[in-house]
C-alpha atoms as a printed R data frame, in Angstrom:
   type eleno elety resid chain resno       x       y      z
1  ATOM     1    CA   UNK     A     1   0.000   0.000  0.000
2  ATOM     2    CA   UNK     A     2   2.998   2.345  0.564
3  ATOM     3    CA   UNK     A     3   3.866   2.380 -2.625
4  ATOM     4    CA   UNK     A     4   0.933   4.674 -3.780
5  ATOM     5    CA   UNK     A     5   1.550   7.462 -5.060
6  ATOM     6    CA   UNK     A     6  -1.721   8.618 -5.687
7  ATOM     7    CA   UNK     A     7  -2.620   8.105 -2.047
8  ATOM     8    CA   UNK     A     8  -2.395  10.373  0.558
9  ATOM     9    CA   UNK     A     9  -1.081   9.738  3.566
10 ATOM    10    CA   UNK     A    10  -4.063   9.677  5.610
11 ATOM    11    CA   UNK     A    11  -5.632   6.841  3.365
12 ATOM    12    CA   UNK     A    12  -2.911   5.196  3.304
13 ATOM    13    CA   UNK     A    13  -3.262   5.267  7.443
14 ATOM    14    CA   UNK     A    14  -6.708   4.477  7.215
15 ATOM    15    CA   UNK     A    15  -6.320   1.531  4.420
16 ATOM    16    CA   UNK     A    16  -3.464   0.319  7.794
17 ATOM    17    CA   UNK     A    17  -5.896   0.468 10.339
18 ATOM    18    CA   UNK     A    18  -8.325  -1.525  8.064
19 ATOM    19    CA   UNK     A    19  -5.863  -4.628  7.691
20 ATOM    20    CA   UNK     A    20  -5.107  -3.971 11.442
21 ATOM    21    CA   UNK     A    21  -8.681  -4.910 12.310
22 ATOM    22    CA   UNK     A    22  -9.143  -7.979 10.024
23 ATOM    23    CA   UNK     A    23  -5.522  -9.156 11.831
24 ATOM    24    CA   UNK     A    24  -7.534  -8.818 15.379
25 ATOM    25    CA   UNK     A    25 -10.334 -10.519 14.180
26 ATOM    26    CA   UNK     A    26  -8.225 -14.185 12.669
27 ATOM    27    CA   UNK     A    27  -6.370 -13.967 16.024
28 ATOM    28    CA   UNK     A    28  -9.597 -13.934 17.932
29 ATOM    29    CA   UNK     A    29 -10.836 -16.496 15.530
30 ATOM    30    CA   UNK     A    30  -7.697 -18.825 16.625
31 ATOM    31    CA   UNK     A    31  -7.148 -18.149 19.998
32 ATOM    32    CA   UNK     A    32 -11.098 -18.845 20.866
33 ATOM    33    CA   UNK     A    33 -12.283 -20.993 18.171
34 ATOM    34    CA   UNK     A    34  -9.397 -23.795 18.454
35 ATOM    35    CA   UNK     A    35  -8.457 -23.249 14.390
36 ATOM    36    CA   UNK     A    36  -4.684 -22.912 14.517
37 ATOM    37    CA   UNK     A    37  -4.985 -22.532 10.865
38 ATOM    38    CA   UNK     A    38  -7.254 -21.748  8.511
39 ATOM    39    CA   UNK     A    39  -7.321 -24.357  5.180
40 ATOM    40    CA   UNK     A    40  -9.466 -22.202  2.254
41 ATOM    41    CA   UNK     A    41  -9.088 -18.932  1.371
42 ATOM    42    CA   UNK     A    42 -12.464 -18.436 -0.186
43 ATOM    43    CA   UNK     A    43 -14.950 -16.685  2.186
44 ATOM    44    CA   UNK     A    44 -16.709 -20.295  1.764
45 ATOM    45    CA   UNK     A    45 -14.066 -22.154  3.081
46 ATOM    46    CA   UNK     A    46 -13.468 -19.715  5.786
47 ATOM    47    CA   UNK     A    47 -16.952 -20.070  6.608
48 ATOM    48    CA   UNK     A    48 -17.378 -23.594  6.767
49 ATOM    49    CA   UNK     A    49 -14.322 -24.164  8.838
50 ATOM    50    CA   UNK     A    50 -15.605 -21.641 11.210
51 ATOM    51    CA   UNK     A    51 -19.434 -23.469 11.366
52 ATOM    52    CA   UNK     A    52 -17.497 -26.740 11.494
53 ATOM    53    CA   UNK     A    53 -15.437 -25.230 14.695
């Protein structure tokens, strides 16, 4: 993302804090649900493993 020139720096900051959140929410998803790791990458296989958890 740094690499945008077209950016400015707040979006940039903003675009951070974004990926910051979805990082909080797979290490809740690990630490409570038991998944160590996750097996798809498709929001379908994320799902499933999650119902299957």
């Amino acid at each position: 993302m740094t690499d945008l020139m077209q950016v400015t720096a707040e979006q940039i900051a903003l675009m951070y804090k974004a990926r910051w959140q979805v990082e909080v929410f797979f290490r809740w998803i690990k630490q409570h649900l038991n998944i160590p790791t996750l097996f798809g990458t498709t929001e379908n296989a994320v799902y499933g493993q999650l119902f299957g958890a």
